[in-house]
C-alpha positions, 0 to 999 in steps of 0.5 A, a space after each residue: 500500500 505505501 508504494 501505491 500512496 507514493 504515487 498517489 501522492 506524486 500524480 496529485 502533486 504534478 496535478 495540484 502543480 501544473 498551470 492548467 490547474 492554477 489557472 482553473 484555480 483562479 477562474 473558479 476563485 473568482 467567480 465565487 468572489 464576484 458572485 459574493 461582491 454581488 450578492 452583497 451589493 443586491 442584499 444591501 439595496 434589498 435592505 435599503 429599499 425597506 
């Protein structure tokens, strides 16, 4: 079992490495940020329109 989680371990770090991932990465952070800029924005205009 311990040769198989070396390679686990090595396959996920080339992954968790590459550019491709670290690109996906910062696509899907940002979209979580602007949608969370956003719904503060609306939640705020909601709160004021009261």
């Amino acid at each position: 079992m311990t040769g198989i989680g070396a390679i686990v371990r090595k396959e996920l770090a080339d992954h968790f490495s590459s550019y491709r991932f670290m690109i996906l990465f910062a696509l899907i952070a940002t979209t979580f940020i602007c949608f969370g800029v956003f719904c503060t924005v609306f939640m705020r205009q909601e709160i004021r329109s009261l």
